[in-house]
C-alpha positions in Angstrom: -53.3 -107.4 120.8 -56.1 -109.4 122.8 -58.9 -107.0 123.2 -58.7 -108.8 127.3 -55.8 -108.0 127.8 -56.0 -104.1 126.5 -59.0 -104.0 128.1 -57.0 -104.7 131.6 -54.0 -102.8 130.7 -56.2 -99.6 130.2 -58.2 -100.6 133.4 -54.7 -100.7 135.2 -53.3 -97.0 133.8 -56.6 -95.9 135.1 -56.4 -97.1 138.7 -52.6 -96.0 138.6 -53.6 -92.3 137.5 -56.5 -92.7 140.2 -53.7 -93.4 142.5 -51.6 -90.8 141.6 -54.1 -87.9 141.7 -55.5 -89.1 145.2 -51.9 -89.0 146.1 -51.2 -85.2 144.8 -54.8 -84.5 146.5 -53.5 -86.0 149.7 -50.0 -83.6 149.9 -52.0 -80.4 148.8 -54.2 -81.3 151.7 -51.3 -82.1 154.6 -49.4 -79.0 152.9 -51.6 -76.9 153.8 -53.0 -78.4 157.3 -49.6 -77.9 158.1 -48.8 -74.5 156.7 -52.5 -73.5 159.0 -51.0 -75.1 162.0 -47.5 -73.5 161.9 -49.1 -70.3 161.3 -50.7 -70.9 164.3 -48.4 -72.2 166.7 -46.2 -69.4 165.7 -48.5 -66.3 166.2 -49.3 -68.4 169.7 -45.9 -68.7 170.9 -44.9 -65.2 169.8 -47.9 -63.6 171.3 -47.6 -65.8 174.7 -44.3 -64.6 175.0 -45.8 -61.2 176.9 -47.2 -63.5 179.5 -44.4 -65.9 179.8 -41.4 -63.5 179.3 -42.4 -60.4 180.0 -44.7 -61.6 183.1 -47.7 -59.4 182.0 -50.7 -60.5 183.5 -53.4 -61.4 180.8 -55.8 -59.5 182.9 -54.2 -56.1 182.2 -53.6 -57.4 178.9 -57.3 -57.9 178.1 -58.6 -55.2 180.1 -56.4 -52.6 180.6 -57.6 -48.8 179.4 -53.9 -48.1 178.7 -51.4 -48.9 175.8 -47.5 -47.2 175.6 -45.4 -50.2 175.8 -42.1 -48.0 176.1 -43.5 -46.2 178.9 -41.7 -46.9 182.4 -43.5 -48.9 184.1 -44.9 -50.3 180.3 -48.7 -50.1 179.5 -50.0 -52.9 177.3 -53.9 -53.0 177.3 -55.4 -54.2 174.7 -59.3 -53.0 175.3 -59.2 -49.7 173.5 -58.3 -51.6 170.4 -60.5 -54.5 170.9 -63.3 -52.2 171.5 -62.6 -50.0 168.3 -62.7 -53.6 166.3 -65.8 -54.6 167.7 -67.3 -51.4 167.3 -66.9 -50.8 163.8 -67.5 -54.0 163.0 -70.8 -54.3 164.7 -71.7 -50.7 162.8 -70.4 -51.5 159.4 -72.7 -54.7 159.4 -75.9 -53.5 160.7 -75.8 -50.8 158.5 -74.1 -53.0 155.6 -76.7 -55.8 155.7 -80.6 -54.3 154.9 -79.0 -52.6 151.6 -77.2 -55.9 151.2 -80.1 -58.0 151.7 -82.5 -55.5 149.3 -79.7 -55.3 146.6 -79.9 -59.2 146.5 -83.4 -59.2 146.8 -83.9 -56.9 144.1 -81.6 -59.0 141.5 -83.0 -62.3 142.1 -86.6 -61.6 142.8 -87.6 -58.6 141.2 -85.4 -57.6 138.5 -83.6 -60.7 137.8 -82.5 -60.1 134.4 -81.2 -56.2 135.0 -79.6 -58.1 138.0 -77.2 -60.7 136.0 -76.6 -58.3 133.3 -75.5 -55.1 135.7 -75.9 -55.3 139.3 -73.6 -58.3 139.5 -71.1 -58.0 137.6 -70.4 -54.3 139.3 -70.9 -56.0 142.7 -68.5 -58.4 141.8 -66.4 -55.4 140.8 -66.6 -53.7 144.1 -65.6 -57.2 145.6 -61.9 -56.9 143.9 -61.0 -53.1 144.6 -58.1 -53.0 146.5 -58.4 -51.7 149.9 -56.5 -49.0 150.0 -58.5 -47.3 147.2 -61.5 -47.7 149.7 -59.0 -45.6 152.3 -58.4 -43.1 149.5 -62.0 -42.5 149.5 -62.7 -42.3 152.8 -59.7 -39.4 153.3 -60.9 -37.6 150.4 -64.7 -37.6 150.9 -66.4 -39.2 154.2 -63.4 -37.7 156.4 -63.8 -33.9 155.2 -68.1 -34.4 155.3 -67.6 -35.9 159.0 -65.8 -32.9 159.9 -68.1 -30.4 158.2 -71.0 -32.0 160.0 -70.1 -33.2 162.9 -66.3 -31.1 163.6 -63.2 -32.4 164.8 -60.7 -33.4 162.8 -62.9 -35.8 161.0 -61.2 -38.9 161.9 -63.0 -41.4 164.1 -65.0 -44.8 164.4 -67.6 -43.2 162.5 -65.7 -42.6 159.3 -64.0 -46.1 159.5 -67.8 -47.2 159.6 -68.4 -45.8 156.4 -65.5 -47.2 155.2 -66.1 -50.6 156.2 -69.5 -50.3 154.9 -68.5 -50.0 151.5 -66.1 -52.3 151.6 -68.4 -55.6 153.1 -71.5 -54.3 151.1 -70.6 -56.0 147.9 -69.3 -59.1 149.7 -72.3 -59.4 152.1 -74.5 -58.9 148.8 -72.8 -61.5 146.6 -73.3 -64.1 149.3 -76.7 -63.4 149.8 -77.5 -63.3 146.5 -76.0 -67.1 146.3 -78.0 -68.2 149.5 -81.8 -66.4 147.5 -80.6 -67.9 144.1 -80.4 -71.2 145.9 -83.9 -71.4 147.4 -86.5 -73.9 145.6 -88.2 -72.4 143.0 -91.5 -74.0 143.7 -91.4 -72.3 147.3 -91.7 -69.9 145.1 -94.6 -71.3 143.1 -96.7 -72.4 146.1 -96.6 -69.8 147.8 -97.6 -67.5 144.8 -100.3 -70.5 143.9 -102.1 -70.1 147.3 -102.7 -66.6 146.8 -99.9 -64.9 148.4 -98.5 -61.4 146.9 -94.4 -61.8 145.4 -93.9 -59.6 149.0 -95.3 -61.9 151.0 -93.9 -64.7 149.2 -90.1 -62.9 149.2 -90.8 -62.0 153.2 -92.6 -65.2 154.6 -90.7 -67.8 152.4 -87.7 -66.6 150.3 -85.8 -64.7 153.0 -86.5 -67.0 155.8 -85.5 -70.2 153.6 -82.5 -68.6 153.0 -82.0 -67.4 156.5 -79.0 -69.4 157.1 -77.2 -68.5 153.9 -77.9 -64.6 155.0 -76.8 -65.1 158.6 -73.0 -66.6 157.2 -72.6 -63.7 154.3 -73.4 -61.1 157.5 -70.6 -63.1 159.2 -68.1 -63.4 156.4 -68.5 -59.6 156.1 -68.0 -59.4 159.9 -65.1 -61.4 159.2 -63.3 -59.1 156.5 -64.7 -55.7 158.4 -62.9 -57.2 161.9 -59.5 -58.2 160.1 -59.6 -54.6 157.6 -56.3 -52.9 158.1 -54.6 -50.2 156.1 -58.1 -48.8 154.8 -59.5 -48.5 158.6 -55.6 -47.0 160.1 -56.3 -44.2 157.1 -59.4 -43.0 158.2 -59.6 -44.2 161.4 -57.4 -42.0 163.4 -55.1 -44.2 165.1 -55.4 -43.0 168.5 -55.0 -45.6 171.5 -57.6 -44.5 173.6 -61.0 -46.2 175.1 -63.9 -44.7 172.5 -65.9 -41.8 174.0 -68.0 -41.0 170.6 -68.1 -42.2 166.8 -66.5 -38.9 166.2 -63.4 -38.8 168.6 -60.0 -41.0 167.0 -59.9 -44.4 168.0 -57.6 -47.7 167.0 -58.4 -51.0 166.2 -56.0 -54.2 166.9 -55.1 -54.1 162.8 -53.8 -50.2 162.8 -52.0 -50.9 166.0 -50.7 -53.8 164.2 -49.5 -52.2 160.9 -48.2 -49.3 162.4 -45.8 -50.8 165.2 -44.8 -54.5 163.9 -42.4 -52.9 161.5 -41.1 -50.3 163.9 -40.5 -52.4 166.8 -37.9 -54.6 168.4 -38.0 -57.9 167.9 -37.7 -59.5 172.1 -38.4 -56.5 173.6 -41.9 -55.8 175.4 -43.3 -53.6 172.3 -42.9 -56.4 169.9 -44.1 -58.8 171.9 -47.2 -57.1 173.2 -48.2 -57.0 169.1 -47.7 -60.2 168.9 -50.0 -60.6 171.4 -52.2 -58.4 169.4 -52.2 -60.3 166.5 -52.6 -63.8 168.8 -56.0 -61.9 169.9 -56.8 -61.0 166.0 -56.4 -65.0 165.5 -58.8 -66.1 168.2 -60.9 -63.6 166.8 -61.1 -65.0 163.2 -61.3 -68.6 164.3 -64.5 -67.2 166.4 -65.8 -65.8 163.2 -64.9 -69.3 161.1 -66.6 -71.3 163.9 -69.7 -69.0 163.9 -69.5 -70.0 160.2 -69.4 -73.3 160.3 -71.8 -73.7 163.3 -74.2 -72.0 160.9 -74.0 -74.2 157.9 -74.4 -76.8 160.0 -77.5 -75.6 161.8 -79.0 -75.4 158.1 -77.9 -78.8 157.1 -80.1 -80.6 160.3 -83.0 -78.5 159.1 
């Protein structure tokens, strides 16, 4: 054959393979746009229906102190549970994130080689443990030392805390990690070259260069804490009530969730009011994905 012409016959089974994968990319892409959007017009028209059906007004939705749907008159507010979310949250990451940020700093700056060799690969090993092995825990050892120290039945935001803490420590870590292996190593270099100790140089330059990477693993943890169900409704207590103390029973909008969907009617007030729960857990993650992205771009202008 012409060496021309199989030199345009190869260039034309190129082009059409080019064609076809940016085709197969293209339908992966739409399929799942619209698999995101149908999830989410769904959850929004089941959780409106408390509003539009039932004639609840969102304010006592969104405020209201008091939740028994099948009580006469029905009681559907969804504070106590968004205030047990928050509140968890909030806790598991502050305490979560300076022994997430010194595990990191410790494998990258300090002990790098003991870092890649052990400290990662059993962080990444926390990462996959399912979570109700986490809950197991909790009931078997933070639940009985919370009632020893503190009384009660042991149950309570501050169990779930600890909970949550072990379970966004090794996500929070691997992150960070990422965002201190991904700062410039002559920072590094020039700071140490103008005289500056490898503490100053990890405080004044490290950390802060990889501010923004820290900032969105604290959020992605604050993501996974905020969404955690069937490890927090173990330990947690599952009490609808408005917190009084980190020791009393509480509920967040995921153990309210797991516990009734299944056990309520679907068209009735009950079921729709989880709905609307689970509409609020939405907004809520979108929040957390926005707060991610708003990040990331925040570091990009810089």
């Amino acid at each position: 054959m012409d060496p021309i012409k199989e030199s345009l016959l190869k260039t034309s089974r190129k082009a059409k393979q080019e064609k076809f994968g940016k085709l197969v990319t293209f339908l992966c892409i739409l399929l799942i746009m619209v698999m995101v959007v149908a999830i989410i017009l769904f959850v929004s028209l089941k959780g409106m229906a408390t509003f539009v059906v039932n004639h609840v007004s969102p304010f006592d939705f969104f405020f209201g102190v008091n939740w028994n749907p099948s009580a006469k008159p029905p009681q559907v507010g969804a504070l106590p549970m968004f205030l047990g979310s928050f509140i968890v949250t909030i806790l598991a990451a502050l305490i979560a994130t300076p022994f997430a940020i010194g595990a990191a700093t410790f494998m990258t700056e300090i002990a790098p080689r003991t870092g890649k060799k052990i400290l990662q690969p059993v962080m990444e090993l926390l990462v996959g443990i399912p979570s109700v092995v986490y809950g197991f825990v909790g009931l078997a050892v933070f639940v009985p030392i919370t009632r020893h120290l503190f009384g009660g039945s042991g149950f309570g935001i501050f169990t779930a805390t600890l909970v949550l803490f072990l379970m966004v420590l090794p996500t929070i870590t691997s992150m960070t990690t990422d965002a201190l292996n991904s700062v410039p190593r002559n920072y590094r270099e020039s700071s140490l070259a103008l005289g500056a100790t490898q503490f100053q140089t990890i405080y004044k330059v490290v950390w802060r260069a990889a501010t923004p990477g820290i900032m969105t693993a604290v959020v992605f943890g604050m993501s996974r804490a905020f969404g955690e169900a069937l490890a927090v409704q173990m330990v947690i207590g599952n009490a609808a009530l408005m917190p009084t103390s980190l020791t009393s029973p509480a509920a967040t909008l995921t153990s309210i969730l797991t516990m009734g969907i299944g056990n309520s009617v679907s068209g009735t007030l009950e079921n729709n009011a989880i709905w609307s729960l689970a509409l609020l857990l939405l907004l809520m993650s979108l929040v957390f994905n926005s707060l991610v992205r708003w990040i990331g771009k925040r570091s990009s202008l810089k």
